[in-house]
Wavefront OBJ file of the C-alpha trace (Angstrom):
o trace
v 259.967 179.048 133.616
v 261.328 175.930 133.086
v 260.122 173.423 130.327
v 257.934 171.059 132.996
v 255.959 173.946 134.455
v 255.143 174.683 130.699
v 253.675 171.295 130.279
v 251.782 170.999 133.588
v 250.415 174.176 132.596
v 249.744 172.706 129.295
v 248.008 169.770 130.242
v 246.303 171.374 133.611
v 244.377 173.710 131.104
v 243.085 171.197 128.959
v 245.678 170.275 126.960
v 246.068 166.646 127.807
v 242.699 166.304 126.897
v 243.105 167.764 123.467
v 246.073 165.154 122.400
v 244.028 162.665 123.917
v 240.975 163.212 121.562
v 242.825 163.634 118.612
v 244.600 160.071 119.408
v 241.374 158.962 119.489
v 240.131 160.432 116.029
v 243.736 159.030 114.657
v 243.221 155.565 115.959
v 239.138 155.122 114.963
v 239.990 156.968 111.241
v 242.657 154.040 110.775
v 240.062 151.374 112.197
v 238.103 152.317 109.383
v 240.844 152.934 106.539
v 241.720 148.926 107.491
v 238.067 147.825 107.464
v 237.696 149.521 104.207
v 240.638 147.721 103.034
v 239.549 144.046 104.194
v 236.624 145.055 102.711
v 237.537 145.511 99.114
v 240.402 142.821 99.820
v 237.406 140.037 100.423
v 235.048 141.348 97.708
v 238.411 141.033 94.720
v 238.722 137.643 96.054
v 234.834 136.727 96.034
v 234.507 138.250 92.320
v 238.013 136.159 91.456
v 236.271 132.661 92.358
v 232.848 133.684 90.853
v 234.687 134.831 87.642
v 236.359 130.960 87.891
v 233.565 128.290 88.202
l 1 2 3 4 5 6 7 8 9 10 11 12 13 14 15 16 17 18 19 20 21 22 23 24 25 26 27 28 29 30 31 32 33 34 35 36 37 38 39 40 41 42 43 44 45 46 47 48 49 50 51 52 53
């Protein structure tokens, strides 16, 4: 069998579908590691210019 029939069958029996998903968890997981991050970022920031007045 040669290596593309192995992917068609691959993807044809839901395999496609699988990498696509876990893309998907990847991609929102980072969203929200860099939202968490911006986060924290503003809040340091906010208690630096309190902490100076």
């Amino acid at each position: 069998m040669s290596d593309q029939n192995v992917w068609m069958n691959f993807v044809q029996s839901g395999g496609g579908k699988l990498i696509g998903m876990s893309l998907a968890y990847i991609a929102s997981f980072m969203g929200l590691i860099f939202a968490w991050y911006n986060y924290k970022k503003r809040e340091q920031i906010k208690k630096a210019k309190e902490a100076g007045k």
